[in-house]
N, C-alpha and C positions, 0 to 999 in steps of 0.2 A: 384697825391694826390687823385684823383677823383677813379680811377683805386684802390688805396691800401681801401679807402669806401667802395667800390663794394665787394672786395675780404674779408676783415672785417665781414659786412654785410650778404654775403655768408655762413662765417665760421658760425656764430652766428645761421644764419637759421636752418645750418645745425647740431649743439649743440640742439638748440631747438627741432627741430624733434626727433633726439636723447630720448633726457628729457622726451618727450611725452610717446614716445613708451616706457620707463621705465616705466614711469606714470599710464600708462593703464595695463601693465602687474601687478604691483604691486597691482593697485585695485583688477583686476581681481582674484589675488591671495586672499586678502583679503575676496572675497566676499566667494571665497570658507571656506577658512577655517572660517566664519560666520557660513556658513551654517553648516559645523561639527561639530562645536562646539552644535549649535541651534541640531541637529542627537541625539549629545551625549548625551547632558543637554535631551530630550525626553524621551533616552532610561533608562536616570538613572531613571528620573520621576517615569516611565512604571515599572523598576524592585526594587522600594522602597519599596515596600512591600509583595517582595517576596523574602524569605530565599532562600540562596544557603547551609542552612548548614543542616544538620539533626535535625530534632525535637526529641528531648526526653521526652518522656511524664513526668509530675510533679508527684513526688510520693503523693499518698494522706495524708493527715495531718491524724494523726489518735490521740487519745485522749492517754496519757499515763496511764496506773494501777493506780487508789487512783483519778485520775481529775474525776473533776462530766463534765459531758456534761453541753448547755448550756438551763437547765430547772430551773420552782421554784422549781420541786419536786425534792428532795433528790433520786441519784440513787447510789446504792451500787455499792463497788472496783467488 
């Protein structure tokens, strides 16, 4: 009885260590992909206000024939 305790007792040790070292890898893993994440969320930060695409300039507003600009005085078409 005392003998099949011991051997019991052993396995379980030996589970638990097991577990541990799971345990640790996992954080470990975790901490990384923290900090990637924490990399990426900077870099998006850093590139939010800069375009990756081509500026095209805005064509200017130009008044059409017969519109008066914007005066009191009367300006002919």
């Amino acid at each position: 009885e005392v003998h099949a305790l011991k051997t019991e007792n052993t396995r379980l040790k030996e589970e638990l260590t097991a577990v541990r070292i799971k345990h640790d890898s996992l954080r470990d893993e975790n901490v990384s992909i923290k900090k990637s994440y924490q990399d990426l969320s900077m870099t998006k930060a850093s590139n939010s206000n800069v375009s990756s695409r081509a500026v095209v300039p805005e064509k200017p507003k130009v008044l059409a024939p017969g519109l008066y600009a914007m005066t009191p005085k009367y300006v002919p078409p």
